[in-house]
C-alpha positions, 0 to 999 in steps of 0.5 A: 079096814082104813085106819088113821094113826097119829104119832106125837113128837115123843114117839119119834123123838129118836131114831130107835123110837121111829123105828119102833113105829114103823114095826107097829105100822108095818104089824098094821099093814100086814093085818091088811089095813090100809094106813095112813100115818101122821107123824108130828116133829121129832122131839122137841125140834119145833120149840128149838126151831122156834128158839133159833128163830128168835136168836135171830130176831125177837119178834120173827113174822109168823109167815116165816116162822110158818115156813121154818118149823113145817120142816120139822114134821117134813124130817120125820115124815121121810125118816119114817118112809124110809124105815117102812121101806127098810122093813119091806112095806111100800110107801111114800111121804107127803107134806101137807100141801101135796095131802090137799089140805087147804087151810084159812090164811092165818099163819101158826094157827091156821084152820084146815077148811077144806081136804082134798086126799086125792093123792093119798087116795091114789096111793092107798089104791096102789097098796101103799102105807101113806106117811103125812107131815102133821100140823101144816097145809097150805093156804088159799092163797098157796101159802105154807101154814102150821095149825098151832100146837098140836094141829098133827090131832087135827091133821089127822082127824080131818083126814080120817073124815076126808078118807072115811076111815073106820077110825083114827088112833092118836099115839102119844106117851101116855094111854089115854085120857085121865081125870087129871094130869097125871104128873100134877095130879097122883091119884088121876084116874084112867078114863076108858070112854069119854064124850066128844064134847067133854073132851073138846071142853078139855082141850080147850081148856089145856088137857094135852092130850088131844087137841081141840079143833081135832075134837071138833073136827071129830065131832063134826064128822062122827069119827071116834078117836083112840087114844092110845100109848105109843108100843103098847101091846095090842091082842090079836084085834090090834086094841091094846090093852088100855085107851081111851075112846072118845065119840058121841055115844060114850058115856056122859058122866065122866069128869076130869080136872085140867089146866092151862098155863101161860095166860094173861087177863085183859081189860078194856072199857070198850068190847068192841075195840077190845075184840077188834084189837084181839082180831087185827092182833090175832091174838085168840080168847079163852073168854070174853065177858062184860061187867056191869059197868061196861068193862070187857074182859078177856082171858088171853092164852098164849100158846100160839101167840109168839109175837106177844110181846108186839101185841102186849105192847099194840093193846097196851098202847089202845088202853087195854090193861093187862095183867102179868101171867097167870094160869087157867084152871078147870073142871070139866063134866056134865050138868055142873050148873044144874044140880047148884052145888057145884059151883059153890063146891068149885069156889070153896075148894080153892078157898080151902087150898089157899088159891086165890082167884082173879077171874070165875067162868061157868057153864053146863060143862066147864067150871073155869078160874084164873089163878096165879101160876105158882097156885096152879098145881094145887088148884088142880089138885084141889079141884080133882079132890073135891069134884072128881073124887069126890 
């Protein structure tokens, strides 16, 4: 069997942890899978990358931001070669670039477009276990490019399809997907199986486990993800007890709440110059509508944005209005428009819990609202209580 796994930054946070990875790989490789791992940067080391940036400089260029936090997964890459090597298994590391994937030439949230795992694909044949640096690739152009937060998901998928693996396992701190955040929500409940398009709506809109071009790449490919808890016990199948699996032919019934902070409204009386500036600024939207009077509005998160306050500054200057920081707050599930009550059951909920709402976004499987942070916490707990549970 071809398996693809994925290791976030809390699973190799330390040197115990990493070892701790390398046994469950090693386990893995001994069952007679060949493995090919993805690891993410160990910890927080790419927040602290971008915090040392920006003691340098305020608005550092995103080329060299690029160039600065790809090292982070390049660590934990030979840390993680190295101990496999320790435990007597063959392997060799790779960066994004010696993996073939080629990406648009956007830098901190490029797009992978195209993989060519030849050299992965050489060393699997000679038996060995192949360790990737996640969330990087390099451009057309042969320029070293990060695929936003969470692009080691997307590296991994992608390869997954490259190399027709039988699936890819996504490791993290938690054990799966959940109806809620579990920190913000109590009663989240586990979800065993979910729908690739409902989990790509929930990435969307800022459920943390997974992130959203993997899903999309996953749903493109027909490739199921395992969600999974790094050191997990596992039966002699080598599935732990507890995951989530998320593919097209799961069950369409689950539904779950998230939310997305760090978001701001924008409004202009053009949608062409608002989109236009969005575009040049590379500034990306949660949303983008227009009133009846003509007005463009665009809900903006900033996540992947880390030159905002230049940008802030350009759409200030073109006549965008903007609002302060806000959150995003949704439901997510199917048929949510259909039956007619949803809608008002969404509205209602955070009327009850005191929220107050600046922006309302509805389709088939989102219920969307933007509300002020300090409320994000009880919109979440609202909403699960009336949709979710109820």
């Amino acid at each position: 069997m071809r398996i693809v796994q994925k290791y976030g930054g809390s699973s190799v946070a330390t040197v115990e942890k990493l070892g701790q990875v390398a046994d469950m790989v090693a386990a893995a490789r001994r069952r007679g899978d060949d493995v090919v791992v993805v690891v993410s940067a160990m910890g927080k080391t790419t927040d602290d990358l971008i915090a040392l940036a920006k003691k340098v400089s305020p608005e550092p260029a995103r080329r060299e931001l690029d160039m600065l936090v790809s090292t982070g997964e390049r660590v934990s890459m030979a840390l993680l070669s190295i101990a496999m090597q320790a435990r007597g298994i063959d392997s060799i590391s790779f960066t994004g670039s010696q993996s073939g994937i080629i990406t648009s030439d956007r830098h901190f949230d490029a797009r992978i477009l195209e993989v060519r795992p030849y050299r992965i694909e050489d060393e699997l044949d000679r038996g060995k276990v192949v360790i990737v640096a996640g969330y990087q690739g390099m451009s057309e152009k042969k320029e070293i490019t990060t695929l936003g937060r969470g692009g080691s998901d997307t590296t991994a998928v992608a390869l997954a399809a490259a190399l027709g693996a039988d699936r890819c396992e996504i490791y993290s701190d938690v054990d799966g997907v959940y109806s809620a955040d579990p920190r913000v929500v109590a009663d989240a409940s586990h979800l065993p199986e979910l729908r690739l398009e409902l989990l790509q709506e929930m990435a969307e809109a800022g459920a943390k486990v997974l992130n959203a071009q993997a899903v999309e790449w996953a749903r493109r490919s027909n490739i199921a993800i395992h969600a999974r808890k790094t050191g997990d016990s596992v039966g002699a199948n080598g599935h732990p007890e507890k995951q989530t699996v998320a593919r097209e032919d799961a069950d369409a019934r689950a539904r779950a709440v998230t939310g997305l902070g760090r978001v701001v409204c924008a409004s202009a009386s053009d949608v062409g110059l608002l989109a236009a500036l969005l575009t040049e600024l590379r500034v990306p939207a949660l949303d983008v509508s227009v009133d009846d009077g003509g007005q463009a509005r665009a809900v903006l998160p900033l996540l992947n944005v880390p030159d905002w306050p230049r940008c802030e500054a350009a759409l200030v200057a073109a006549g965008v209005t903007m609002s302060e920081e806000r959150s995003f707050v949704s439901v997510v599930g199917d048929g949510l428009l259909s039956e007619g009550r949803s809608l008002p059951m969404f509205l209602r909920s955070l009327r009850d819990a005191n929220v107050m709402v600046h922006a309302v976004r509805a389709t088939p499987l989102r219920l969307s609202a933007v509300v002020a942070t300090s409320a994000q916490g009880d919109a979440e707990r609202a909403l699960h209580a009336a949709l979710v549970r109820g």
